[in-house]
C-alpha positions as CSV (number, residue, x, y, z in Angstrom):
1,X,-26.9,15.0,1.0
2,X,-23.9,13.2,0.6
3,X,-22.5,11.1,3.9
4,X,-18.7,12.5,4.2
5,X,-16.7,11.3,6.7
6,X,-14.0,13.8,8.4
7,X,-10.6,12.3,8.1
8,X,-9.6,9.2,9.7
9,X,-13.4,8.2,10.6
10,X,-16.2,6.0,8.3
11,X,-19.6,7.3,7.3
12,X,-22.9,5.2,8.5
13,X,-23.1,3.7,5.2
14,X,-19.5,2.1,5.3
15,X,-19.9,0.8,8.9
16,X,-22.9,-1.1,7.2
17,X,-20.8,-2.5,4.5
18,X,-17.7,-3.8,7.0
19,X,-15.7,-1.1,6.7
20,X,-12.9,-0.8,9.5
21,X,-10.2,1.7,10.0
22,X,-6.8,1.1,10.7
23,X,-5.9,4.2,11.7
24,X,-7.5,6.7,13.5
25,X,-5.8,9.7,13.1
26,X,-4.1,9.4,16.8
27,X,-3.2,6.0,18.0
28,X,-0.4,4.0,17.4
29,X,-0.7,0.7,19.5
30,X,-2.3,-1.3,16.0
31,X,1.0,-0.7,14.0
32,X,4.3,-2.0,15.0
33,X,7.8,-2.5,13.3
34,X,8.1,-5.5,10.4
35,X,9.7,-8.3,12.8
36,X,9.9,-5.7,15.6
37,X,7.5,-5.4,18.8
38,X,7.0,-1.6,18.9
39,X,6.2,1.3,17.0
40,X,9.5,2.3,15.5
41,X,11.3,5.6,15.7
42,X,11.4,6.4,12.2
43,X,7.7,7.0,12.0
44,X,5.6,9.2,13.7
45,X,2.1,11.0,14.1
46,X,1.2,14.2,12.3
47,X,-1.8,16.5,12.2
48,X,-3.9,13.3,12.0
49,X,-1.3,10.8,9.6
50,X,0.7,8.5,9.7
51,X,4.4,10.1,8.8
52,X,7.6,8.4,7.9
53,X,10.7,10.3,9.0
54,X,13.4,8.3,6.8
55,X,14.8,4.8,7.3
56,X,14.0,1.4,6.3
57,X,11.9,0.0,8.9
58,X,8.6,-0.9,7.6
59,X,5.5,-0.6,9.5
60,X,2.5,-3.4,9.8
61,X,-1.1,-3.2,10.9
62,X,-0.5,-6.4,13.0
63,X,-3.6,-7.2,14.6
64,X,-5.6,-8.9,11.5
65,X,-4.4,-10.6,8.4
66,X,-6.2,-10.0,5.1
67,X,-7.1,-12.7,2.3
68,X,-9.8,-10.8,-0.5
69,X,-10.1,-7.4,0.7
70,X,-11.2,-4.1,-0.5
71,X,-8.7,-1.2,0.8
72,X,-8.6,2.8,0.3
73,X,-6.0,5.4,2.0
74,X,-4.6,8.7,1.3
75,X,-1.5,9.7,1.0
76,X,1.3,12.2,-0.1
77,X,4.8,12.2,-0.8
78,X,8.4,14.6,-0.7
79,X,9.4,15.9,-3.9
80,X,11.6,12.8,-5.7
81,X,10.2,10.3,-2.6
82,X,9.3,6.3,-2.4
83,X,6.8,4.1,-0.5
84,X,4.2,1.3,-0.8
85,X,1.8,0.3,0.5
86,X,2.1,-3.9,0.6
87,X,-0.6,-6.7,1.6
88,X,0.0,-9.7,2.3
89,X,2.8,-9.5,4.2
90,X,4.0,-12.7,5.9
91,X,6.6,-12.2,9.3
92,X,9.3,-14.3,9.3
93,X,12.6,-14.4,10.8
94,X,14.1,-15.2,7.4
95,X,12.5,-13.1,5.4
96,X,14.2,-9.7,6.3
97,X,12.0,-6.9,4.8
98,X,7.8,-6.6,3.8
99,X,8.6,-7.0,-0.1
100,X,10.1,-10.6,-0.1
101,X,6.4,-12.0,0.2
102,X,4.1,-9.0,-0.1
103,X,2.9,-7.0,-3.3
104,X,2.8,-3.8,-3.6
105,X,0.7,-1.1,-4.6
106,X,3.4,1.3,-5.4
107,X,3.7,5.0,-3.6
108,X,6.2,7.7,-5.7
109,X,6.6,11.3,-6.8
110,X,5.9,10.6,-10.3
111,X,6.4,14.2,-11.6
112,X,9.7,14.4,-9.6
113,X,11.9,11.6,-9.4
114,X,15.2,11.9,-9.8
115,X,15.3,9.3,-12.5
116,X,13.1,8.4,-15.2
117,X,10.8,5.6,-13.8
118,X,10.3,2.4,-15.3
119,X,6.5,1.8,-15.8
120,X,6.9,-1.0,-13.7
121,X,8.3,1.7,-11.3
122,X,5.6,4.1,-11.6
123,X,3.3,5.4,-8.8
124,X,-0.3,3.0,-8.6
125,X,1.7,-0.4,-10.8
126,X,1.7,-3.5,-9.3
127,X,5.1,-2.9,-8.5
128,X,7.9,-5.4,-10.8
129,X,5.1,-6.8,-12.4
130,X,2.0,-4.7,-14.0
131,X,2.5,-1.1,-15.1
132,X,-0.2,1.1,-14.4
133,X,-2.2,3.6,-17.0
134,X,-2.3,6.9,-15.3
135,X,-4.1,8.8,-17.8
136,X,-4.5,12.7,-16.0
137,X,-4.6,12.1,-12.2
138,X,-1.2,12.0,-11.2
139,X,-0.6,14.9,-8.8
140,X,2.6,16.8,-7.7
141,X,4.7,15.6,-4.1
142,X,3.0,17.4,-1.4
143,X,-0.7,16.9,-2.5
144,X,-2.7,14.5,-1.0
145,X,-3.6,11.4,-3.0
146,X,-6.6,9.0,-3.0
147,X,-5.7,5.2,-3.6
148,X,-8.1,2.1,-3.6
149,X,-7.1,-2.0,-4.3
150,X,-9.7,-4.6,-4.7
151,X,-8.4,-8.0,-4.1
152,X,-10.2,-11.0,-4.9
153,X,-8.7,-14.4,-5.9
154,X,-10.4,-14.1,-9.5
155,X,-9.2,-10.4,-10.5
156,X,-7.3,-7.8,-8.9
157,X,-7.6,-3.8,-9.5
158,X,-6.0,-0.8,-8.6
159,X,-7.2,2.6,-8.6
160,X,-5.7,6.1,-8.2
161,X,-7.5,9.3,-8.0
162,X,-10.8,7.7,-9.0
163,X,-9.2,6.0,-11.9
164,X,-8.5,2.5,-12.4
165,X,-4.7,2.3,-13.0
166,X,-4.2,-1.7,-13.4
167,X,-6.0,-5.2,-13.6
168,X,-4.9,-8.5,-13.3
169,X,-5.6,-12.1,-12.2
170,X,-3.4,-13.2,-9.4
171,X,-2.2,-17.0,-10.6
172,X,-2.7,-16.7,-14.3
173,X,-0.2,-18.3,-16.7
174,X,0.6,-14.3,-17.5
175,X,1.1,-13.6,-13.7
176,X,3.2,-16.5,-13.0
177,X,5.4,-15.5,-16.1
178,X,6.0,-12.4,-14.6
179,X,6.7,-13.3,-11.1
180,X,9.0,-16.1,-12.7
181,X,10.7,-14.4,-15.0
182,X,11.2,-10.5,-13.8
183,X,11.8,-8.4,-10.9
184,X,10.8,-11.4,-8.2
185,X,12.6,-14.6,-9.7
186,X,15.3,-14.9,-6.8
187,X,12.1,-13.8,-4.5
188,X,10.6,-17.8,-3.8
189,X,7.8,-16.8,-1.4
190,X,6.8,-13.7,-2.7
191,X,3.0,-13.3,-3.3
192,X,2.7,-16.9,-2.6
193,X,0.6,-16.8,0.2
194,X,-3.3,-15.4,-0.1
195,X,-3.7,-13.8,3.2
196,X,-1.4,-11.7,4.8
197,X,-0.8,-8.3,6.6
198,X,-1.1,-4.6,5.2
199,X,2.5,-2.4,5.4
200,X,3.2,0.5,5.7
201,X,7.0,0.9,3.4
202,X,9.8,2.9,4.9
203,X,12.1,3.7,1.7
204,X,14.4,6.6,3.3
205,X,11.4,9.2,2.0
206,X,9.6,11.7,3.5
207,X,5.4,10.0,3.2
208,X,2.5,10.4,5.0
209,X,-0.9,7.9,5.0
210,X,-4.1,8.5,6.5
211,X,-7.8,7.2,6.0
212,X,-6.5,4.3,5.5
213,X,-9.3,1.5,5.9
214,X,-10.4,-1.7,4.6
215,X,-13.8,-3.9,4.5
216,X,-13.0,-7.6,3.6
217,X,-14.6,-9.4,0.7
């Protein structure tokens, strides 16, 4: 018999392998505003996830910092919305939003944008700087989604409906390329640092997260 977990909780065999949640369907008090000290208003609680409302105020899981990590979380999305999910993250006073120094595992209706999405764009890429292969598992906005990264210093994946969507190795000469030469060239300190905080991206979008939950490696 398989051991499934209800939403927002960890079977036995997870809790054996580190496995912690970071949200547990109710609470709040673990997630607070990028460089605010409270949970902001444009995110909420709803039937058991995490719900953005709108606005641009990032949320992070502030009581641990991650360096290798493996991570899963579910999550859906308005018709034509935007989010991410970033790791990571370093606070600082002068660096004013989550994406300056963290990477992201990137959140979008990819059947329903408005525009035609760059594959550097699309929903599971290491956003501006691998594009992902989505083979059949992208769903419509409004269904729930399962996502997964696996960070380790040597090779990085990510993973989408049970499907692996994009590898790479963080501080190759191809990596550094990238993050020289595309999206994050006037970004200095982003993805510099190995061990950071996990947010939550607030990108004026209806999204909602839940199950989200991490062991570290």
């Amino acid at each position: 018999m398989l051991d499934i977990a209800p939403d927002n909780a960890l079977t036995d065999e997870e809790r054996e392998h580190g496995w912690m949640l970071l949200f547990n369907g109710v609470e709040t008090d673990v997630w607070r505003a990028y460089l605010g000290d409270s949970f902001p208003d444009n995110w909420t609680v709803e039937n058991g996830a995490i719900k953005c409302l709108g606005g641009d105020v990032d949320l992070i899981f502030y009581p641990v910092e991650f360096a290798e990590f493996e991570l899963a979380f579910t999550w859906k999305i308005q018709e034509g919305g935007n989010s991410g999910l970033l790791y990571h993250v370093v606070e600082r006073e002068d660096l004013p939003a989550t994406y300056y120094t963290g990477p992201e595992y990137q959140v979008v209706d990819q059947l329903g944008f408005k525009t035609e999405l760059d594959p550097l764009q699309s929903v599971a890429a290491d956003y501006g700087m691998y594009a992902p292969t989505l083979k059949e598992v992208v769903k419509k906005s409004g269904e729930w989604n399962e996502s997964r990264i696996i960070y380790k210093n040597t090779k990085v994946s990510y993973w989408l409906n049970g499907e692996k969507t994009v590898e790479f190795t963080p501080n190759s000469q191809d990596w550094l390329e990238r993050r020289e030469g595309g999206k994050w060239k006037d970004f200095p300190e982003y993805a510099k640092m190995k061990k950071g905080y996990i947010g939550l991206q607030a990108h004026g979008d209806t999204v909602w997260y839940k199950n989200i939950k991490i062991r570290m490696l």
